[in-house]
FIVEXTOR-309515 format. One record per residue (C-alpha): residue number from 1; x, y, z. Coordinates in steps of 0.02 Angstrom, whole numbers, plus 32768, in hexadecimal, padded with zeros to 4 digits. Each point is the difference from the previous one (the first is absolute). Example, Ala and Ser with C-alpha at 12.3 -4.5 7.8 and 13.67 -1.06 7.14 Angstrom:
! residues 2
<pt num="1" u="8267" v="7F1F" w="8186"/>
<pt num="2" u="8045" v="80AC" w="7FDF"/>
//
This chain:
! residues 402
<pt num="1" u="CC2B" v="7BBF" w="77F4"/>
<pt num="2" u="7FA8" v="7FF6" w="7F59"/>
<pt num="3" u="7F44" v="8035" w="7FD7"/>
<pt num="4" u="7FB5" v="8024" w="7F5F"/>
<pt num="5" u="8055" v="7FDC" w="7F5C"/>
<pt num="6" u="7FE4" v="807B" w="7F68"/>
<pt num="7" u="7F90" v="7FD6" w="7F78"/>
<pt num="8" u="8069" v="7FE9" w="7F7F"/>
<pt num="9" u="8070" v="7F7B" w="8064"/>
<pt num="10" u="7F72" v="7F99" w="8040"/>
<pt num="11" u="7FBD" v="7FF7" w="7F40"/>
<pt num="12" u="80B0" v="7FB3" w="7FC9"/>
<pt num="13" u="800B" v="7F2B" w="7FE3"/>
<pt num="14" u="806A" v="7FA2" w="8095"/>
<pt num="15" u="8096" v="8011" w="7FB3"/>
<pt num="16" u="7FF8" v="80C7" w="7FD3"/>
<pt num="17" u="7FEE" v="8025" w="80AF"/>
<pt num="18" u="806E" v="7F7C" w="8050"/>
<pt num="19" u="8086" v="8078" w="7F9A"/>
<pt num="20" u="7FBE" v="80A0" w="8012"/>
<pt num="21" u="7F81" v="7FF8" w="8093"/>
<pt num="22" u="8025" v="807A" w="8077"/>
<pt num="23" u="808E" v="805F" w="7FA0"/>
<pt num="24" u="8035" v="80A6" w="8059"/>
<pt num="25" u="807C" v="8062" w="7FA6"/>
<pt num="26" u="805F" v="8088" w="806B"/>
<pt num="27" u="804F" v="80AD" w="7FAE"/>
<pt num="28" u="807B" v="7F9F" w="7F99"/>
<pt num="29" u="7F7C" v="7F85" w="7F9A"/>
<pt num="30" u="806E" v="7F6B" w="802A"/>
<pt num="31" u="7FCE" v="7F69" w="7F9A"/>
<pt num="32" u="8019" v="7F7E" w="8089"/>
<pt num="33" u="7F9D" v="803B" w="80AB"/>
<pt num="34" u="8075" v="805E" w="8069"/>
<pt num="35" u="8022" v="7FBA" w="80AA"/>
<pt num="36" u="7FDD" v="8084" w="8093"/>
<pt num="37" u="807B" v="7FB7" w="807F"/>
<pt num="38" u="7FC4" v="807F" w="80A1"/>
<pt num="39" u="7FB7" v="7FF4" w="808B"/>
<pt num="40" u="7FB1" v="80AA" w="801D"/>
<pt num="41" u="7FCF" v="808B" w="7FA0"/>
<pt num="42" u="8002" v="80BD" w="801B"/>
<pt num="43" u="7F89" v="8089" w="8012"/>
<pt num="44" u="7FE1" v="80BA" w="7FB8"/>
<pt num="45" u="7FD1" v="8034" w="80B9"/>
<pt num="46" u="7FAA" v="7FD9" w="8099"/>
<pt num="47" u="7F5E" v="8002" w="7FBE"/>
<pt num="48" u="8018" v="7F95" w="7F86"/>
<pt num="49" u="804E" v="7F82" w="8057"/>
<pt num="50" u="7F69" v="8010" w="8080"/>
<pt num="51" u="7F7B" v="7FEF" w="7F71"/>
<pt num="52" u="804C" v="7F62" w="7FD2"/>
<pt num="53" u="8003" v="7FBA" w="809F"/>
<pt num="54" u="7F4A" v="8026" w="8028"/>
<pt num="55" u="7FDF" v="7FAE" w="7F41"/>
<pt num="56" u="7FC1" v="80A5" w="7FA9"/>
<pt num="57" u="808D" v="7FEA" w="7F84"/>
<pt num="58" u="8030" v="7F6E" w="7FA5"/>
<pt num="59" u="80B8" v="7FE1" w="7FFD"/>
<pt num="60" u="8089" v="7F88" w="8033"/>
<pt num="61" u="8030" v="801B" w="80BB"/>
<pt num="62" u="8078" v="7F83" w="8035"/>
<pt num="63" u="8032" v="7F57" w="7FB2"/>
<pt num="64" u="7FAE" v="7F77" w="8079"/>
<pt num="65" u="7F74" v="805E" w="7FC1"/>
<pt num="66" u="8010" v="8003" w="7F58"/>
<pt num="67" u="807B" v="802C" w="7F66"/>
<pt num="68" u="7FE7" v="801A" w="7F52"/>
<pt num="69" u="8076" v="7F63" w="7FD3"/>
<pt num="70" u="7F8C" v="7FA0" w="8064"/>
<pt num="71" u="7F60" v="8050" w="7FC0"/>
<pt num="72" u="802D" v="7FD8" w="7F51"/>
<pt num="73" u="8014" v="7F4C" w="802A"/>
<pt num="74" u="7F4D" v="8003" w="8065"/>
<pt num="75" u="7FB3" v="8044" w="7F64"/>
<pt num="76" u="803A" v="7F96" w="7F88"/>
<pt num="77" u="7FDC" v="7F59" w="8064"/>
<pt num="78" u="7F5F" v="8051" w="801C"/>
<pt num="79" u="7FDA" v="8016" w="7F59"/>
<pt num="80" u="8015" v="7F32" w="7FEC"/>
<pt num="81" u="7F9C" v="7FDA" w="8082"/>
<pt num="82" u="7F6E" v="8066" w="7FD1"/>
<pt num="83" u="800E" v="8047" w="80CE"/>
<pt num="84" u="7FEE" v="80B1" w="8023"/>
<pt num="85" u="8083" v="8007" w="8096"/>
<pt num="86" u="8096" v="7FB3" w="800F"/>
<pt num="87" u="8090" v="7FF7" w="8089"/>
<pt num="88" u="80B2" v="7FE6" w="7FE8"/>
<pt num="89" u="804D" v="7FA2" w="8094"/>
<pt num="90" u="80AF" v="7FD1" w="8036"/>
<pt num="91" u="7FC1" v="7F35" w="7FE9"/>
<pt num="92" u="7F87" v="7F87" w="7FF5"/>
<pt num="93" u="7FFE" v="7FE6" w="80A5"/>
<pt num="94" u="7FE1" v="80C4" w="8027"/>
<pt num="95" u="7F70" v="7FEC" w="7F6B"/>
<pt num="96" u="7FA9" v="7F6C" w="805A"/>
<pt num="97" u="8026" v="803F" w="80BA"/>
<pt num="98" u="7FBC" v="80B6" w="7FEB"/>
<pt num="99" u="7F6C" v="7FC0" w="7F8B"/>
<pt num="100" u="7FAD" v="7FA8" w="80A0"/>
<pt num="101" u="804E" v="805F" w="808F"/>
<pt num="102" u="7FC2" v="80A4" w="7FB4"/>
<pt num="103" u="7F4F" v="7FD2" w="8025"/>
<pt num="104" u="800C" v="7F91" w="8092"/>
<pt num="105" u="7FF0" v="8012" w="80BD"/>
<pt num="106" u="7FE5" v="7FAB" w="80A1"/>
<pt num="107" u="7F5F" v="7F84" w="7FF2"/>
<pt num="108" u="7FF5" v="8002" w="7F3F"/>
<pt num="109" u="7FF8" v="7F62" w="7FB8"/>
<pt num="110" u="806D" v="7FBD" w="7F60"/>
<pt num="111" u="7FED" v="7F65" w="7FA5"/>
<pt num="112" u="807B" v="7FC6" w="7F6A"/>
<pt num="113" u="8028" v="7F82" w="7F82"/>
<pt num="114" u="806A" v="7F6B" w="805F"/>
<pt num="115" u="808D" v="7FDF" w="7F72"/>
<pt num="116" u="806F" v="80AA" w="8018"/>
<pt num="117" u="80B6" v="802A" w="7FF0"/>
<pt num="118" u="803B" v="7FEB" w="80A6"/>
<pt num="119" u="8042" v="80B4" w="8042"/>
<pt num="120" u="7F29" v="8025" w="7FC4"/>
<pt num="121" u="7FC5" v="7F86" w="8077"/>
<pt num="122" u="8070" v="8037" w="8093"/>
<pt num="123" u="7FC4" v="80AC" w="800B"/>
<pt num="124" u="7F33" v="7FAE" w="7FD2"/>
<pt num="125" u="8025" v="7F6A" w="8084"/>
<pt num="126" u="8087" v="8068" w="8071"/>
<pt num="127" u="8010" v="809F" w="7FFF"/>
<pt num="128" u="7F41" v="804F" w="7FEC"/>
<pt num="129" u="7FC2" v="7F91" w="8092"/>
<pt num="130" u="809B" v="8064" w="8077"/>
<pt num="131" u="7F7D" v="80AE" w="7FDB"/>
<pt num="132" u="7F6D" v="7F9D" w="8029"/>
<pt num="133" u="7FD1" v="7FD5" w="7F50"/>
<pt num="134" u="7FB8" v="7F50" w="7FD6"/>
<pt num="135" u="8022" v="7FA6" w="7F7E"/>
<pt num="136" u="7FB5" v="7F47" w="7FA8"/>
<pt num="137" u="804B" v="7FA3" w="7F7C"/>
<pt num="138" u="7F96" v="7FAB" w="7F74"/>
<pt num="139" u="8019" v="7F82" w="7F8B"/>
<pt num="140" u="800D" v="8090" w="7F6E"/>
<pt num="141" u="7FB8" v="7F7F" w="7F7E"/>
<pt num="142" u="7F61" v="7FCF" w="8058"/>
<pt num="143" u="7F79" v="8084" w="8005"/>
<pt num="144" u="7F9B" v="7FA9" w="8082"/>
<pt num="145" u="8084" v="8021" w="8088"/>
<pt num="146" u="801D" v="80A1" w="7FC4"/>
<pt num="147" u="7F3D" v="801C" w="8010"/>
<pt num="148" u="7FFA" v="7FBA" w="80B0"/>
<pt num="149" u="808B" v="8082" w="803C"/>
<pt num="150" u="7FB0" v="8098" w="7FA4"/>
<pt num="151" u="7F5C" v="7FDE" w="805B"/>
<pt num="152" u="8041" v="806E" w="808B"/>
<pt num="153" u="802A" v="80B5" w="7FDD"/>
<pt num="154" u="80B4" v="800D" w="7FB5"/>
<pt num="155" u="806D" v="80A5" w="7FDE"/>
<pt num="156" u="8087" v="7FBF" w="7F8C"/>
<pt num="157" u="800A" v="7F63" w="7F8B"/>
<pt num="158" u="80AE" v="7FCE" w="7FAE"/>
<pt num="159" u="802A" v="7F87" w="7F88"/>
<pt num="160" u="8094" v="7FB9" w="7F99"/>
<pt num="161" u="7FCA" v="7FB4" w="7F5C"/>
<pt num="162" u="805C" v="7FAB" w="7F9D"/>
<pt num="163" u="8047" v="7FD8" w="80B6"/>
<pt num="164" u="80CA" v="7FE4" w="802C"/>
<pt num="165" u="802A" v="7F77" w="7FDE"/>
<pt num="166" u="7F67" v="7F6E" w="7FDD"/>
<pt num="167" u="7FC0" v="8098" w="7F7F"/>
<pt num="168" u="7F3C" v="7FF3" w="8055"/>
<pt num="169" u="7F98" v="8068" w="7F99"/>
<pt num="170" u="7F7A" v="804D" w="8079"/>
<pt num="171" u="7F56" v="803B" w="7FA4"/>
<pt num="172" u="8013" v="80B0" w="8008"/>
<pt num="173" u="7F56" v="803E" w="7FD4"/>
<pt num="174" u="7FB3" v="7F85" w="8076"/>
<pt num="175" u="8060" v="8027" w="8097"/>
<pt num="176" u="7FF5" v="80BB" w="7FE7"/>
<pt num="177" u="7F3D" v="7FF5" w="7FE7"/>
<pt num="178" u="7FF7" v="7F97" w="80B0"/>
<pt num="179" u="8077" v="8089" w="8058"/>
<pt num="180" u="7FA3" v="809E" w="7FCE"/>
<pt num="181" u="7F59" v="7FB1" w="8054"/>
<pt num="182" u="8076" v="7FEA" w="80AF"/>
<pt num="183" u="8033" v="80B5" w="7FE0"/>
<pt num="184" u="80B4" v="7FE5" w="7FD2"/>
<pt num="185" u="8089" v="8043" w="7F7E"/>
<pt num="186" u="8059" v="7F81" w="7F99"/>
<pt num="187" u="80B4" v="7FF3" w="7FE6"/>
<pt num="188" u="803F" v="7F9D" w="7F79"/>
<pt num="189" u="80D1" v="7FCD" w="7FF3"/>
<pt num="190" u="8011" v="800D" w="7F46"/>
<pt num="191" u="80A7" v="7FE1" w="8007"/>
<pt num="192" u="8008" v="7F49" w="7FAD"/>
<pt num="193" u="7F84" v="803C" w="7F70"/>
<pt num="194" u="804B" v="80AE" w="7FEE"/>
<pt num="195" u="7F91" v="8090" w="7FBB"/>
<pt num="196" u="800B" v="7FB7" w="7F57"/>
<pt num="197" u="7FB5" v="7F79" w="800A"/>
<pt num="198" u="7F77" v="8015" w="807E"/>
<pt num="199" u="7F92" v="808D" w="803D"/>
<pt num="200" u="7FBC" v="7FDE" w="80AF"/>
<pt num="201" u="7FA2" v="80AC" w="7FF4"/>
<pt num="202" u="7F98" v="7FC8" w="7F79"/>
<pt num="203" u="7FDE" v="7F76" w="804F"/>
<pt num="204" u="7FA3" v="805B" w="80A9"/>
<pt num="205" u="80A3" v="8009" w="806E"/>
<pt num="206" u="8022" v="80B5" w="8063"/>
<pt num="207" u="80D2" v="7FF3" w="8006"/>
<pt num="208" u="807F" v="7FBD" w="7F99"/>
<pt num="209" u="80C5" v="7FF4" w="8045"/>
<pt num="210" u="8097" v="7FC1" w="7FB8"/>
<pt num="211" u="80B5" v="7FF6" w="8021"/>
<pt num="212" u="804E" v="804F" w="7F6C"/>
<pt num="213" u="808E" v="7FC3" w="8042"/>
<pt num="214" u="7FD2" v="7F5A" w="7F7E"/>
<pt num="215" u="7FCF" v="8011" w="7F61"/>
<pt num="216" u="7FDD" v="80D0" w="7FF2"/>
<pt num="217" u="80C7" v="7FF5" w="8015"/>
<pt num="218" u="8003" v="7F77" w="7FB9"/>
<pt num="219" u="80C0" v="7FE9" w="7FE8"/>
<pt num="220" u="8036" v="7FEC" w="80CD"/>
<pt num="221" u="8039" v="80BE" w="800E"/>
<pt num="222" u="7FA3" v="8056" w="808B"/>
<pt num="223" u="7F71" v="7FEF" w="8091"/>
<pt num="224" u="7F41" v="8055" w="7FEF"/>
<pt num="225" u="7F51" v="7FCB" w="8010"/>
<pt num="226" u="7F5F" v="8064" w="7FD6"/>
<pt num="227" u="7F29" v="800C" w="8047"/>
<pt num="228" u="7F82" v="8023" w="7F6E"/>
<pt num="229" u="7F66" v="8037" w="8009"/>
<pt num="230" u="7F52" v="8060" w="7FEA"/>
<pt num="231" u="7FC3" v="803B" w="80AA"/>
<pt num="232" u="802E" v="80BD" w="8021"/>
<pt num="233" u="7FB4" v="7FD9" w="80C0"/>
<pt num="234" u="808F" v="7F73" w="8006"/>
<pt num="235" u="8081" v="8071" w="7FBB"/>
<pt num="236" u="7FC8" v="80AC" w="807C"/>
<pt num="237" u="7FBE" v="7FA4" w="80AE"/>
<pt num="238" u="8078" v="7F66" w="8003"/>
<pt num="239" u="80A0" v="7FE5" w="7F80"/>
<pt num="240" u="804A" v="80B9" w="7FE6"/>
<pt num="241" u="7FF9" v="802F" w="80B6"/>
<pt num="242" u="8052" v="7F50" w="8035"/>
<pt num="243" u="807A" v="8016" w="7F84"/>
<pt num="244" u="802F" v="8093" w="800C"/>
<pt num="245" u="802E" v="7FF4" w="80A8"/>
<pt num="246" u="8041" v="7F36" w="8020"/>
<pt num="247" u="806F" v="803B" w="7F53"/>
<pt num="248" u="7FFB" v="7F66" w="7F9E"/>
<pt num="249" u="802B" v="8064" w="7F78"/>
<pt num="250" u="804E" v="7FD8" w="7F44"/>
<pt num="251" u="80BB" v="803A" w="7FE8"/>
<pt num="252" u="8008" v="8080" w="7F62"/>
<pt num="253" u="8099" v="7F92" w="7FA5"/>
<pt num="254" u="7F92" v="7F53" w="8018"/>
<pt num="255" u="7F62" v="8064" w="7FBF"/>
<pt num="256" u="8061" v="8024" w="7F70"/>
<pt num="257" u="8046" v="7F55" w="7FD4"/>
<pt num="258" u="7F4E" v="7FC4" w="8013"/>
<pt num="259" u="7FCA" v="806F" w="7F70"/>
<pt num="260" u="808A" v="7FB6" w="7F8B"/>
<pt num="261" u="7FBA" v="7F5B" w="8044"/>
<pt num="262" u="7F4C" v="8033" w="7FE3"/>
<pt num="263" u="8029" v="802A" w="7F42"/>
<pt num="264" u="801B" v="7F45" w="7FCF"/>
<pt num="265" u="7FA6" v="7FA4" w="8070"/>
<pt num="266" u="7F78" v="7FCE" w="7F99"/>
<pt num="267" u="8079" v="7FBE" w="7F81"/>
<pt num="268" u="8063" v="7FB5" w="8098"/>
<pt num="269" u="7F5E" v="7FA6" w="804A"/>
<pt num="270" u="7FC5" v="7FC2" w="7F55"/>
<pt num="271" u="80AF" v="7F97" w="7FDC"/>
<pt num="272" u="8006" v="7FD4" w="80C4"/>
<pt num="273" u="7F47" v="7FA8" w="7FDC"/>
<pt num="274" u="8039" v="7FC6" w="7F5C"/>
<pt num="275" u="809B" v="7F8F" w="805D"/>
<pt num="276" u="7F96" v="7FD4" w="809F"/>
<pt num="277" u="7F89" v="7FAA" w="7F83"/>
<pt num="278" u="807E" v="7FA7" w="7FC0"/>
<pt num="279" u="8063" v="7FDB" w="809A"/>
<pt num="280" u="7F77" v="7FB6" w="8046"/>
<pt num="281" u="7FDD" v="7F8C" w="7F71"/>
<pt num="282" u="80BB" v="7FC9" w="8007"/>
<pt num="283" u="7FE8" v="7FCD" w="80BF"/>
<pt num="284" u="7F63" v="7FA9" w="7FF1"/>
<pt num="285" u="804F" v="7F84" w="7F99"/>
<pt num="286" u="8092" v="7FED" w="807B"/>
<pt num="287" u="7FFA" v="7F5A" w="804A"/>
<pt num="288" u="8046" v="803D" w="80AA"/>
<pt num="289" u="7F86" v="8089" w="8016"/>
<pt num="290" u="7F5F" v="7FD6" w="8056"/>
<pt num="291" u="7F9A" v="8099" w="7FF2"/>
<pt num="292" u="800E" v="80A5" w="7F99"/>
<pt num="293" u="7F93" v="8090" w="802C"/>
<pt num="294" u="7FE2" v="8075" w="7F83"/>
<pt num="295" u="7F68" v="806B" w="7FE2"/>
<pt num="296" u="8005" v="7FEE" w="7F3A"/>
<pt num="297" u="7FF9" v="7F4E" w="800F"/>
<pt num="298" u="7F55" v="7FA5" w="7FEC"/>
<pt num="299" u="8026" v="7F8B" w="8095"/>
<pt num="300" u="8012" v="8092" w="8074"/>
<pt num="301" u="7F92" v="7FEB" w="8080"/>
<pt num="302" u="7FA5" v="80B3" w="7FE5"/>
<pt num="303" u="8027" v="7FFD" w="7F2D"/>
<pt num="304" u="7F4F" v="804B" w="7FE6"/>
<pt num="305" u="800F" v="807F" w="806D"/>
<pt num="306" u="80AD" v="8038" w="7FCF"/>
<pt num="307" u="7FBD" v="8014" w="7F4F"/>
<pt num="308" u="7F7F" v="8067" w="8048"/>
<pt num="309" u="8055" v="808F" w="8066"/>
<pt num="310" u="80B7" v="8000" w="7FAC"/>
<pt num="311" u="8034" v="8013" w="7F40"/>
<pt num="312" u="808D" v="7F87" w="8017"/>
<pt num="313" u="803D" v="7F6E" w="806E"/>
<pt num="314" u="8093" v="806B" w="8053"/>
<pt num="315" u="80B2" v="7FFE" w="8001"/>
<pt num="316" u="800B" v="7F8E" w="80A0"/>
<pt num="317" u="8008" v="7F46" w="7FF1"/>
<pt num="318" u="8006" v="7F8D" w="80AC"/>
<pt num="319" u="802D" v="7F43" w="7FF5"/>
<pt num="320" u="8014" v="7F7E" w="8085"/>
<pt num="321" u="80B9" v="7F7C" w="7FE5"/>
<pt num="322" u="8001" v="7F55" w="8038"/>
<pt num="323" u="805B" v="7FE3" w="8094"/>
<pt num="324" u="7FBB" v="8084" w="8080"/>
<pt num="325" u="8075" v="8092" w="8047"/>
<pt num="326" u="808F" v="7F85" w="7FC5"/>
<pt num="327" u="7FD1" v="7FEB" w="7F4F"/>
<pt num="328" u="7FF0" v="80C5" w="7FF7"/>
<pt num="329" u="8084" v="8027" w="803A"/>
<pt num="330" u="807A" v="7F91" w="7F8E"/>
<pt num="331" u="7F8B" v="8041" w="7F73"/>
<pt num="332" u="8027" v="80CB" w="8033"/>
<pt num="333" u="80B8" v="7FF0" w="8013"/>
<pt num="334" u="8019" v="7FAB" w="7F54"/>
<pt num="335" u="7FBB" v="808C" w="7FAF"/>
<pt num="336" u="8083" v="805E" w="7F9F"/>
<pt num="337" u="7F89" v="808B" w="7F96"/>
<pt num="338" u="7F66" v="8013" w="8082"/>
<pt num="339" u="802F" v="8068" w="808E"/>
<pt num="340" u="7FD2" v="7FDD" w="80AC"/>
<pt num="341" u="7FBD" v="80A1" w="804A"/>
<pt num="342" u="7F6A" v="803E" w="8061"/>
<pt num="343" u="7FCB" v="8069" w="7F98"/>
<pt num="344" u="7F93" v="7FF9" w="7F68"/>
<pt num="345" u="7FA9" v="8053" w="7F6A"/>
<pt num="346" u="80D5" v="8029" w="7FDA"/>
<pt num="347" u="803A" v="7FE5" w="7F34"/>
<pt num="348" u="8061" v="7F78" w="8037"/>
<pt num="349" u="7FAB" v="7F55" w="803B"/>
<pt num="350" u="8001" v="7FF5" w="80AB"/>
<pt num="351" u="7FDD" v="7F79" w="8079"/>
<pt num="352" u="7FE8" v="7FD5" w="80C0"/>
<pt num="353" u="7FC3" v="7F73" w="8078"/>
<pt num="354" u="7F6B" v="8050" w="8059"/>
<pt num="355" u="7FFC" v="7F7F" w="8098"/>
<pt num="356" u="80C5" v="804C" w="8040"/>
<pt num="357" u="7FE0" v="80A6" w="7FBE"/>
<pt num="358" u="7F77" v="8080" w="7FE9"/>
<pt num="359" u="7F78" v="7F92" w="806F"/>
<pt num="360" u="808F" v="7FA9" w="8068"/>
<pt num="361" u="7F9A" v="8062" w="8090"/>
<pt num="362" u="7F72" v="7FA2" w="7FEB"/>
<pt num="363" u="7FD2" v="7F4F" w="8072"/>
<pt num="364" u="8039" v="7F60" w="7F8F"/>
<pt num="365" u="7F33" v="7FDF" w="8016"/>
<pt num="366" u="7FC8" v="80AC" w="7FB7"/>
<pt num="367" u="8072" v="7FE4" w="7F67"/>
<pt num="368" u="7FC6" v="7F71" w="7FD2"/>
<pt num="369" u="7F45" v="8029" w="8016"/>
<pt num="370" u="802C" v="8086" w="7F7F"/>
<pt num="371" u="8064" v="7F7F" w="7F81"/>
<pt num="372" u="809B" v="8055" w="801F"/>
<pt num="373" u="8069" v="7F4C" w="801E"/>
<pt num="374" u="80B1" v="7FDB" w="801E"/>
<pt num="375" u="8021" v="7FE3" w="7F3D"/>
<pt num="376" u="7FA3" v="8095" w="7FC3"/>
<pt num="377" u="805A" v="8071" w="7FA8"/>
<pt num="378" u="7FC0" v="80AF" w="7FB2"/>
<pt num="379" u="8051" v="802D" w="7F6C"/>
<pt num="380" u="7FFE" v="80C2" w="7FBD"/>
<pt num="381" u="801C" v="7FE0" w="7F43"/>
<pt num="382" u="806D" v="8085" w="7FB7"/>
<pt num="383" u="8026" v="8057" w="7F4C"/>
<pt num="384" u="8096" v="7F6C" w="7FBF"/>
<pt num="385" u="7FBC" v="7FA5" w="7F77"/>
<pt num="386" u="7F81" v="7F72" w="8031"/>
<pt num="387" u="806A" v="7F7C" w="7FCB"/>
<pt num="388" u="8099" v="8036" w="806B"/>
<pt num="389" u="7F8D" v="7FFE" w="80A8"/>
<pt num="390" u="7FCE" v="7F6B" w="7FC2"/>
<pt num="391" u="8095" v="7F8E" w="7FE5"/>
<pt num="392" u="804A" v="804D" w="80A4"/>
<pt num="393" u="7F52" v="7FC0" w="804F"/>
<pt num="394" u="8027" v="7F53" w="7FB0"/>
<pt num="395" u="80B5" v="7FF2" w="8036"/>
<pt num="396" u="7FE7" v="8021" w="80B1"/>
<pt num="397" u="7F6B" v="7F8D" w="800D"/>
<pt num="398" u="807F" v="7F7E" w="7FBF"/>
<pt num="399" u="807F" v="802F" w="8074"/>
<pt num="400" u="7F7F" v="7FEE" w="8090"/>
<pt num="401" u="7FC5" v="7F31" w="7FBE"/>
<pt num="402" u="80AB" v="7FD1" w="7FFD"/>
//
């Protein structure tokens, strides 16, 4: 678990300490950071080992707790985020999960952003209601219902923005000034933006969580999510001691592929942005594409406020084909480049059908209250050139007129 950075690191540009943020160099003054694969850690006696426990020493005591492969990664993502804490987790899922459970109980009160990944709004919609916690969905885009739920005191406010997979952009400098006044923390899923290209702490919010899993790794390799922050109160009464003890904790080898990810993914986001611009040029000429949603694009239906709160349009790009479920489908299986996968954020382009997949849990009338239709299709646009994605994208629409 990170805390303060040194000086000298946080006076270094983005892309100094996405290198050498957090650098710990053991006996041997290894040029690569050194993994510490263990689980526990040894002691000079009995009293030592009892002043760590009681916290008058500060040293590594066992790995769910924390490791120095894992500390090094919490300090350098840190260090991009401008947070003061920062909490390596095994997911995305553990991120989001222990974010909001951490500082929840019976009779507390939650209200979030409609448009979420699906496995976010099972534990919001399912799982926090089975410990007495209640939750109310929004319309993330319209500040007057997010005003009318805030009127009654709130503990925790969470938010996806862009969202998965219509790509909502939620105002959050707005929201966060409305959930302060109803007494609650704000969690923002930074996940679609990435650190790099927006910082939801500037912009008021409490909490910041990601899956590294996406583009941190960036290349498909290994699992990990992270919870960034300012609040030393959040860190001491609510996140260490949950954590600690529910041991949602980062492995050492995936903290350490992480930082390797970490190193380039500035220069990864920046060429991700530069193809999802024009992907999503290519496809809103396509004659068998209805819609294209795409927060760099003027016609996006929050364009303004994208421009406002993120440096870039993202490396996501979502897109309705004629013909429903059918038409999709045809369309997916005649791709030969584009991968169909899950996943995201990965430097290959990647691509699923939301509707059977990551919000096939949700009613056929709650998708399409949140756009996500039968021929939507959410595209993760990888590191190939622009013009392979591209004529793949054209061949398979083809395939799916004829």
């Amino acid at each position: 678990m990170s805390g303060d950075t040194t000086t000298s690191e946080k006076s270094w540009r983005k892309a100094t300490q996405l290198v050498r943020g957090g650098m710990s160099r053991s006996s041997f003054e290894e040029t690569s950071e050194a993994m510490y694969l263990t689980s526990g850690y040894v002691y000079g006696s009995p009293e030592e080992a009892e002043a760590a426990f009681k916290g008058e020493t500060k040293r590594y005591i066992y790995s769910r707790y924390a490791n120095p492969t894992v500390s090094m990664f919490e300090q350098r993502l840190a260090l991009l985020e401008g947070a003061k804490f920062c909490v390596g987790t095994s997911s995305g899922m553990a991120a989001m999960f222990a974010s909001i459970a951490c500082q929840v109980k019976a009779g507390d009160r939650v209200v979030a952003s409609r448009a979420l990944f699906g496995s976010c709004n099972y534990v919001l919609t399912e799982q926090l209601p089975k410990y007495g916690v209640e939750t109310v969905l929004v319309d993330g885009t319209d500040l007057d219902q997010w005003r009318d739920a805030l009127a009654k005191p709130t503990v925790c406010v969470f938010m996806e923005t862009p969202s998965n997979p219509t790509l909502e952009i939620i105002d959050i400098a707005a929201v966060s000034e409305l959930a302060h006044a109803a007494g609650a923390r704000v969690v923002v899923d930074n996940v679609f933006a990435t650190a790099v290209l927006q910082s939801p702490l500037e912009l008021g919010a409490d909490i910041v969580m990601y899956s590294a899993t996406k583009h941190i790794d960036g290349q498909g390799r290994t699992m990990g999510g992270a919870i960034l922050f300012n609040d030393e109160s959040y860190m001491s009464d609510c996140l260490e001691p949950f954590f600690r003890h529910t041991g949602p904790s980062m492995s050492p080898f995936n903290a350490w592929v992480m930082l390797k990810g970490l190193e380039t993914l500035d220069l990864r986001v920046d060429r991700h942005c530069d193809n999802a611009q024009k992907v999503a040029a290519f496809l809103g000429k396509q004659p068998q594409i209805t819609k294209v949603l795409y927060p760099g694009n003027s016609d996006h239906p929050q364009y303004e406020l994208a421009k406002k709160q993120m440096r870039r349009g993202g490396t996501m790009v979502s897109f309705e084909v004629d013909g429903g479920k059918e038409g999709a489908f045809t369309f997916l299986k005649a791709l030969n480049l584009i991968d169909i996968s899950n996943n995201l954020g990965d430097a290959k382009s990647l691509t699923t059908h939301p509707t059977t997949t990551t919000h096939q849990r949700l009613s056929e009338e709650d998708r399409l209250a949140l756009g996500i239709t039968p021929g939507l299709v959410r595209l993760s646009v990888g590191l190939e050139d622009a013009d392979d994605i591209n004529e793949d994208l054209a061949q398979a629409l083809a395939a799916a007129a004829s």
